[in-house]
Each structure stands twice: as structure tokens, then as C-alpha cells.
C-alpha positions as CSV (number, residue, x, y, z in Angstrom):
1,X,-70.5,-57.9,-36.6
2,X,-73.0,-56.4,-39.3
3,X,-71.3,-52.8,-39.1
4,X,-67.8,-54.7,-39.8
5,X,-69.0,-56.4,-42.7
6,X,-70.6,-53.1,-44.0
7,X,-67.3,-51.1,-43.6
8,X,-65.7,-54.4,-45.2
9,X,-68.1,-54.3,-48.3
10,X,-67.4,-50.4,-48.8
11,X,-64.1,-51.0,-48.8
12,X,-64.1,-53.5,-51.3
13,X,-66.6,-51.5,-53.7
14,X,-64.1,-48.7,-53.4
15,X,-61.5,-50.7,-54.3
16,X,-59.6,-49.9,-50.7
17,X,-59.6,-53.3,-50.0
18,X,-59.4,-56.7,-51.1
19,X,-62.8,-58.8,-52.8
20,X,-63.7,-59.9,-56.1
21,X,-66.7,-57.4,-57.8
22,X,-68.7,-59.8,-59.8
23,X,-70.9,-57.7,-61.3
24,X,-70.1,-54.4,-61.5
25,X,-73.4,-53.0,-62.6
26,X,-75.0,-54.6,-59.3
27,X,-71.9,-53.5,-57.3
28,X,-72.6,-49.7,-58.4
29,X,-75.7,-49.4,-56.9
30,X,-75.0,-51.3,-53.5
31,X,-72.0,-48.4,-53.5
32,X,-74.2,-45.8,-53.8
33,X,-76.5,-46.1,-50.9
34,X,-73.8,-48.1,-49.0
35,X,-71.8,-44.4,-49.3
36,X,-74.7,-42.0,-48.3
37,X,-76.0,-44.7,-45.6
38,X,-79.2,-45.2,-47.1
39,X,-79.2,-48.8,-46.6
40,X,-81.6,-50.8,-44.3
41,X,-80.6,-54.0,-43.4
42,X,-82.9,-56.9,-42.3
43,X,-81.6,-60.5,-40.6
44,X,-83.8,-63.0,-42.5
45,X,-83.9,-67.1,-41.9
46,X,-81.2,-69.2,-42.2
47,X,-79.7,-72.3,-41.1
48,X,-76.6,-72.5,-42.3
49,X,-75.1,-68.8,-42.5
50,X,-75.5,-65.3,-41.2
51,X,-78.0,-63.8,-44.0
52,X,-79.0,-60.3,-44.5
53,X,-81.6,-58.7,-46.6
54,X,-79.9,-55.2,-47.8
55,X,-82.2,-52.3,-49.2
56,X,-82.2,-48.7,-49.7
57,X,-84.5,-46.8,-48.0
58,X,-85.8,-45.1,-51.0
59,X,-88.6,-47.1,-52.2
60,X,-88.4,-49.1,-55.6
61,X,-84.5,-49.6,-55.2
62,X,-82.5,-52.9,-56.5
63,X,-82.3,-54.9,-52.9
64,X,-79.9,-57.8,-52.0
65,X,-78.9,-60.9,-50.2
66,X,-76.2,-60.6,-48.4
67,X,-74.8,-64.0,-46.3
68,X,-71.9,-64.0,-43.6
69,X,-70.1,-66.8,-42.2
70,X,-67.4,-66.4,-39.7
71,X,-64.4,-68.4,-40.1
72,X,-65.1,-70.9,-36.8
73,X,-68.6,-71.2,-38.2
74,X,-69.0,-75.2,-38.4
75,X,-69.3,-75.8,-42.1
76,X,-71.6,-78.3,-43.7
77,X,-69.3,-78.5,-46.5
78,X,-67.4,-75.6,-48.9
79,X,-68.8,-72.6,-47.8
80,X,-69.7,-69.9,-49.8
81,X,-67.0,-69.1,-51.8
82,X,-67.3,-72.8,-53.6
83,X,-71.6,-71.2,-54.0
84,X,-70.6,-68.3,-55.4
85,X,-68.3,-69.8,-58.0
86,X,-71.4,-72.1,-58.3
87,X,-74.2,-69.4,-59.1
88,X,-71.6,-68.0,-61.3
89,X,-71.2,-70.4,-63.2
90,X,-74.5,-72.0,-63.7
91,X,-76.0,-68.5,-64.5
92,X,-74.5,-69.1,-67.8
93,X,-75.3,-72.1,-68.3
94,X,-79.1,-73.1,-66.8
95,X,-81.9,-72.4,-68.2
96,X,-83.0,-72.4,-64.3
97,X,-82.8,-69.0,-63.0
98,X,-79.9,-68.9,-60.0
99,X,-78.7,-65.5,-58.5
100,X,-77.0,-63.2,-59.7
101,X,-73.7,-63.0,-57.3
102,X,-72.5,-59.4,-56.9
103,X,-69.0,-59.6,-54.6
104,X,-67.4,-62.0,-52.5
105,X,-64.7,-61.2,-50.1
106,X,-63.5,-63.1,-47.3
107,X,-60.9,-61.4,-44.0
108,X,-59.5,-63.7,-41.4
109,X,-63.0,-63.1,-39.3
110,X,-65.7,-64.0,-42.1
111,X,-66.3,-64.8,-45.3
112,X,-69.2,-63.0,-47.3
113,X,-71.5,-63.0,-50.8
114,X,-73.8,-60.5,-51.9
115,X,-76.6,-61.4,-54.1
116,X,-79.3,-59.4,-55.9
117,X,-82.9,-60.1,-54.9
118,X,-85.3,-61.5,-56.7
119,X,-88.9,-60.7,-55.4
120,X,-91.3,-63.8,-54.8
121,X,-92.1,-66.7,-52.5
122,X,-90.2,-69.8,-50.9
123,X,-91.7,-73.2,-53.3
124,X,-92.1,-74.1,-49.3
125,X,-94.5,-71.4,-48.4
126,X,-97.2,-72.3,-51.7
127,X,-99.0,-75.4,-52.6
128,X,-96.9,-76.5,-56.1
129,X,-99.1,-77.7,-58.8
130,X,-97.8,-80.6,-61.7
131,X,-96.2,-77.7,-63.6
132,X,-94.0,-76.5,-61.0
133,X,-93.1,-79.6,-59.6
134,X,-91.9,-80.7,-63.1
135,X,-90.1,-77.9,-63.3
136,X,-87.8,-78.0,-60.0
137,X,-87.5,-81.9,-60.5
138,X,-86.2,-81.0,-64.2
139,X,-84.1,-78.2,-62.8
140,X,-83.0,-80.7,-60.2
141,X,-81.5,-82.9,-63.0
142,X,-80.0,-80.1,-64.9
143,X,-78.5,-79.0,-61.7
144,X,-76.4,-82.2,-61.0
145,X,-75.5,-82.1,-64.6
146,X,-73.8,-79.3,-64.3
147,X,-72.0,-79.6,-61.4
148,X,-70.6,-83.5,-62.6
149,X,-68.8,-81.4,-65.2
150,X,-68.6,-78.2,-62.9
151,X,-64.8,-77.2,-63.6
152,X,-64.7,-75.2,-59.9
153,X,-62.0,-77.0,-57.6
154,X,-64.0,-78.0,-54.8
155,X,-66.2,-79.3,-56.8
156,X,-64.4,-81.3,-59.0
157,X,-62.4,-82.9,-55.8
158,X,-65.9,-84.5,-55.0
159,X,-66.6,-85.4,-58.6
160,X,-62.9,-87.6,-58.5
161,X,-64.0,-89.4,-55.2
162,X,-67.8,-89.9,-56.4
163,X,-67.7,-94.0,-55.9
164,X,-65.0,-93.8,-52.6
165,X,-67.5,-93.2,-50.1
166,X,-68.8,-96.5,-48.7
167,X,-69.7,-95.8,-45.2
168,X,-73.0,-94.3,-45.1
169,X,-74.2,-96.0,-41.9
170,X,-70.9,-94.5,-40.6
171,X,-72.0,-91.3,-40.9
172,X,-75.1,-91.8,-39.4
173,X,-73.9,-93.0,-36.7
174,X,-71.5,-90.2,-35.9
175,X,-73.7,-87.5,-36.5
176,X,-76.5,-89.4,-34.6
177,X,-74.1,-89.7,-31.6
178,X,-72.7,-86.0,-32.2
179,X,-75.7,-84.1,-32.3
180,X,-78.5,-86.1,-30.5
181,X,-76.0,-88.0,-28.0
182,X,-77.7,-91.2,-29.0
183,X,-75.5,-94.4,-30.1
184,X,-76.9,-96.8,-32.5
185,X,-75.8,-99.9,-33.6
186,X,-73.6,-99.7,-36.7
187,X,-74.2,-103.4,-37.6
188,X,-77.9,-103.0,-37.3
189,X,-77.6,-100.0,-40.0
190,X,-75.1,-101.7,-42.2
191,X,-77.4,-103.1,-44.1
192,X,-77.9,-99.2,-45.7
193,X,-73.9,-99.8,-47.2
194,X,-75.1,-103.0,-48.9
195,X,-77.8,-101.5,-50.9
196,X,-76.2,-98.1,-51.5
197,X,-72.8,-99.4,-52.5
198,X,-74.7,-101.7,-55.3
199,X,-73.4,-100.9,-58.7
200,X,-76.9,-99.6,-60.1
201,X,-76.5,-97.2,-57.4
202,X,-72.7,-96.6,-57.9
203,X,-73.6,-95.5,-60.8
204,X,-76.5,-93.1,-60.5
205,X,-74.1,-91.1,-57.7
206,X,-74.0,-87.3,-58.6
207,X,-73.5,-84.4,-56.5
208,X,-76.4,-83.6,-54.2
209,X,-77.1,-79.9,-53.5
210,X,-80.2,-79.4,-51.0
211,X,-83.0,-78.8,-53.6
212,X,-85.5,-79.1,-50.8
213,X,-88.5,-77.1,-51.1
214,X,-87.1,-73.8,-49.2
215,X,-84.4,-73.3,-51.6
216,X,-86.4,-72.6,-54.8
217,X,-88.2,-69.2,-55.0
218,X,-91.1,-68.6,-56.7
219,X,-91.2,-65.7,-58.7
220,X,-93.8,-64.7,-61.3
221,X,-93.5,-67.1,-64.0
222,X,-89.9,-67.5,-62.9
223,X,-88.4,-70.2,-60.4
224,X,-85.0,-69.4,-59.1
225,X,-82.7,-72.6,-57.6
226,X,-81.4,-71.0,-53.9
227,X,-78.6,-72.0,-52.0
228,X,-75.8,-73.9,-52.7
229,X,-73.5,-74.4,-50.0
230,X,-74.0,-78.1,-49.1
231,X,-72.9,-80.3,-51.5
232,X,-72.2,-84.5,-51.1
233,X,-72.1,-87.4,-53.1
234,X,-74.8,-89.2,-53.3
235,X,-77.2,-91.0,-55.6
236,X,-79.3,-89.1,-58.2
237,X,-82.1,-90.0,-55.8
238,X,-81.0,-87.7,-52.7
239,X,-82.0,-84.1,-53.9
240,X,-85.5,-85.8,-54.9
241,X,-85.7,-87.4,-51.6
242,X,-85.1,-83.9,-49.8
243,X,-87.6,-82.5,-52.2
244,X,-90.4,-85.3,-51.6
245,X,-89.4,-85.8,-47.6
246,X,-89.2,-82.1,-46.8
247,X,-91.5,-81.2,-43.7
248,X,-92.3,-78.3,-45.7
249,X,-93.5,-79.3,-48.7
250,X,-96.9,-78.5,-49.8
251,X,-98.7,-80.8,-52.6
252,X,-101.7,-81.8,-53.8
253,X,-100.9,-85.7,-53.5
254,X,-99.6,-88.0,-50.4
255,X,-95.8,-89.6,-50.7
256,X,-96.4,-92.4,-52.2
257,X,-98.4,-90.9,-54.9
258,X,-95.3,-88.6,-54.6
259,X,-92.7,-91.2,-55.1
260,X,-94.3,-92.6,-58.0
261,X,-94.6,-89.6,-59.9
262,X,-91.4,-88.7,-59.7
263,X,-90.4,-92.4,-60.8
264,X,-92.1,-92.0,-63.6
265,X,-90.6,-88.7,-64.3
266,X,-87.0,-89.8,-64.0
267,X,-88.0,-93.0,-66.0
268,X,-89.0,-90.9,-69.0
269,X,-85.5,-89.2,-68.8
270,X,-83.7,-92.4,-69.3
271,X,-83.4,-92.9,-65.5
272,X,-84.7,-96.1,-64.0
273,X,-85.2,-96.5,-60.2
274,X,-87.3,-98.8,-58.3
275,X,-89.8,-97.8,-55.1
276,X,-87.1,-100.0,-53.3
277,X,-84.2,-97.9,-54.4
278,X,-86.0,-95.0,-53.5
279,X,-87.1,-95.8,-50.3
280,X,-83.1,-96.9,-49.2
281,X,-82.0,-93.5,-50.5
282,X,-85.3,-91.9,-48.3
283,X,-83.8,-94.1,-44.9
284,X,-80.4,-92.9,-45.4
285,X,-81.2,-89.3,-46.3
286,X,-83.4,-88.9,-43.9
287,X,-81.6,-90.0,-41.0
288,X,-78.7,-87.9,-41.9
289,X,-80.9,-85.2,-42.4
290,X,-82.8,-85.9,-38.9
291,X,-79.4,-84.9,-36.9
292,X,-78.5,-82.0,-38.9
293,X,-81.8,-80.4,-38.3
294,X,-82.2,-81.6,-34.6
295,X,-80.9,-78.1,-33.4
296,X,-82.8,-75.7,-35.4
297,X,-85.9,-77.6,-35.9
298,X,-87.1,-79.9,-33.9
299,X,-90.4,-80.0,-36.1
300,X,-88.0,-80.7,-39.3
301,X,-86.3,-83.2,-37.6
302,X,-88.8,-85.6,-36.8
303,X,-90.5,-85.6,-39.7
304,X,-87.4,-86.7,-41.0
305,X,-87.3,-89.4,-38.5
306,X,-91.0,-90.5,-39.0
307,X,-90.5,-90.9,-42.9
308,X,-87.3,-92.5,-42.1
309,X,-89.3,-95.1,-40.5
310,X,-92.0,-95.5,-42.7
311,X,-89.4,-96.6,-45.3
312,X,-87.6,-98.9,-43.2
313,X,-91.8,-100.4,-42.3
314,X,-91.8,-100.8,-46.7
315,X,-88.6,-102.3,-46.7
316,X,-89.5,-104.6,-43.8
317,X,-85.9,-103.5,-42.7
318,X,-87.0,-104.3,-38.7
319,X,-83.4,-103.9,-37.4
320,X,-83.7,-100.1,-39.1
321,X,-87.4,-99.5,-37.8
322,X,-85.7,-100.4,-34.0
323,X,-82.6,-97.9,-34.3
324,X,-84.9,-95.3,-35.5
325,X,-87.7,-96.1,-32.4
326,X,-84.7,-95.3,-29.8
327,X,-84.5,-91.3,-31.7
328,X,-88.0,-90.8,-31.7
329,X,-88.7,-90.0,-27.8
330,X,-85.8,-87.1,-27.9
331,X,-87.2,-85.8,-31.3
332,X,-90.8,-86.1,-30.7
């Protein structure tokens, strides 16, 4: 698979076959030790694609992110070609540092996007202080800004169905069933519809991008927004809620210091939200997010799961808390 995608990726920077260059300053220097194979390439973590670190073997050499899906890859959502028009289009537009994309290509085997590297460490891997946590949350704002007015297709088909999506507990349900083999009671969970479909809510819905933790990098000075290849509709609260809820996360306060702060952050930004509202968003993001991690993590998942139920205990939501008890022995 890897050599493929290399003879694929040479082809395309010698213009033998077809792939959109990007940036052709990056794209000469991947040609150049892609053509005298001076290239190392390392497999590096990653749930959702096929990801590559790509270096030269001399020392001090521009390196690169390379991420391959194949075509019957199940897809969270758009893929990468809808992220690389993203990171294209933010980078001139953000004052948040995104990558720069070099090439994407696509054959009837796999899609692929090269990246340049920027040198630093995961926002999961550090203990955040104030300053950087104001930063991503800011960033985090900008971010769904951005894409509301985002002019790339895919995106914009979510933007014109923003207030259509009334069946959360639905989905919870069916990924629930599809990836733990556990069936919950859709009436018990309906009560999540009620107070996500509420107009306050309505209106707050944005696009939600994963800005957990793992997809900021920390470098220098600098903090680079990460991956974007799962987007959804969902309140302004959700990528807050993956930030705050994120198994990895490493702050100096406990959630509900947590879940204040950032309150009082998005208050001060115009943006009013109640504990309550945040703690609905927290039982229906994390639930969702529970499943989706179950395979890969089983750590990630029931952290999920646990602060899942510690909302639904604030909430006094007892038909919630009893769904979520029948997950907890698979996950635990």
C-alpha cells in the first residue's frame, strides 16, 4: 500500500499523473528526495486514516504529513478532500495556524493529502495553562465561524440542513447498537431531542470539527488547529465539550471548575449558556463519542461513558444514568 501511494505521489509531482499541487514550493522538495529515494517514512497514530510521517534522510530537511484513506475505509464524514479544501482555506483566513496542504490526489484505491510538518507537541501530551486554553477555546470559535460561511460544497450542504437534524437519541442508539451490540431504550433517551431541539439551542448550532485536545499542536509560541475530517452539526457547545471531556486532557483545574470557565469565557463573547445546557450537550456528545471510540480505545471510551453519567447524575436525568449503567460493564 505505502509503495503504491509513493509511486502515486511521484507521479503526480511529475505531472505524469493526475492530483492537485497545492503548494508548489512544498511540492518541490517532497520531489526531490521522493526522486533520489531519500525519503524515510514513519506510520504515526491515527484513528481515522492511514497517516505517515515523510522525511528525508539528510538531517534538517522540510518533513511531512502524509494521510491515506482507501476508498472502502468507513468514513466518519467527508474525508479528506472536504479537509484539505478546509486547511486551505482557513490558512488564509485564521489567525490560528492550520497546515499548510501540499497535494491531494485520489485513484479508485485511496484518496491521499500531504501536509508540511510543523515540529512540537500534541495540546494532549502537556499540562495547558490559562493562556493556552484561551487560546484553543478562542480558536475554537473562530474555527466554526469560518466554516458557517465556508463556501466548500460539502460544507456548505451541512450549513443548509444546520436546524433538520432532530434525532440525536437516534443516533445514539444506532451507533450504540452498531458498535457495542448493546440496545437501549430510545424513549428513555428522548428526552436528549427535547432539550437539544429547544430554540436557544437551535440557534447556537454550528459545525463541530473535533477540537479535542489531540488535534491542536503545540509549537513554540505557536498553536496549530489539526485535523479536520469529521465535521456535524451540532451546538456551539460540542467542540468545547470534546475539549473539556477528552480523556486526554491535562489541566490544572477539575471539570466543573472547567465548565465554568469556559461559561464565562463564551459569555464574554456574547454567548450565553447555562451549566444545564452544557451538561445536555456533554450527555449527548459523549455518548456518541463513547461508541466511536469503543474500538480503538477502550480507555477513551469509558471516560466518555463515566462523564456521560456524571451529567445525567447533575441533570437528575435517572432514565439517562440507567441506559448508560447497562454500557458500563462492556467498557469498563
Amino acid at each position: 500500500m505505502e509503495e503504491t501511494v509513493v509511486n502515486y505521489l511521484r507521479n503526480v509531482l511529475r505531472g505524469q499523473q493526475n492530483g492537485k499541487i497545492l503548494n508548489l514550493e512544498l511540492a518541490t522538495v517532497v520531489k526531490n528526495f521522493l526522486d533520489n529515494d531519500n525519503f524515510v517514512m514513519e506510520a504515526v497514530a491515527s484513528h481515522s486514516s492511514n497517516v505517515f510521517l515523510l522525511s528525508s534522510k539528510l538531517k534538517n530537511e522540510q518533513k511531512f504529513i502524509l494521510k491515506i484513506r482507501t476508498t472502502n475505509q468507513e468514513k466518519k464524514h467527508f474525508g479528506l478532500k472536504t479537509e484539505a479544501d478546509i486547511c486551505l482555506e482557513l490558512a488564509n483566513d485564521l489567525s490560528v495556524t492550520v497546515p499548510k496542504i501540499v497535494l491531494y490526489g485520489s485513484t479508485d484505491e485511496f484518496e491521499i493529502a500531504l501536509y508540511g510538518y510543523r515540529a512540537g507537541v500534541l495540546a494532549s501530551d502537556v499540562l495547558l495553562d490559562d493562556t493556552q486554553i484561551i487560546f484553543i477555546w478562542s480558536a475554537i470559535l473562530e474555527i466554526q465561524n469560518r466554516l458557517i460561511i465556508s463556501k466548500i460544497n460539502s460544507v456548505q450542504s451541512i450549513v443548509k440542513n444546520l436546524n433538520e437534524d432532530h434525532d440525536f437519541s437516534g443516533k445514539i442508539v444506532r451507533h450504540t447498537s452498531k458498535l457495542l451490540n448493546i440496545k437501549l431504550d430510545p424513549l428513555r433517551l428522548k428526552i436528549i431531542d427535547d432539550k437539544l431541539n429547544l430554540e436557544k439551542m437551535k440557534r447556537s448550532r454550528t459545525i463541530l470539527s473535533d477540537r479535542s485536545p489531540a488535534n491542536w499542536i503545540i509549537s513554540g509560541n505557536d498553536i496549530i488547529a489539526i485535523d479536520f475530517d469529521l465535521l456535524l452539526p451540532e451546538s456551539c457547545l460540542g467542540d468545547f465539550v470534546l475539549f473539556i471531556d477528552d480523556y486526554r486532557l491535562s489541566v490544572p483545574y477539575n471539570r466543573n471548575t472547567m465548565i465554568g470557565n469556559c461559561l464565562n469565557f463564551l459569555k464574554k463573547k456574547g454567548i450565553s449558556f447555562t451549566h444545564e445546557d452544557f451538561h445536555w450537550c456533554a450527555v449527548n456528545r459523549n455518548l456518541l463519542q463513547g461508541a466511536l471510540l469503543y474500538k480503538n480505545s477502550k480507555a477513551g471510551s469509558l471516560f466518555c461513558y463515566q462523564r456521560a453519567l456524571d451529567s445525567s447524575i447533575i441533570l437528575k436525568a435517572g432514565f439517562i444514568e440507567q441506559e448508560i449503567r447497562k454500557i458500563l460493564p462492556e467498557v469498563a
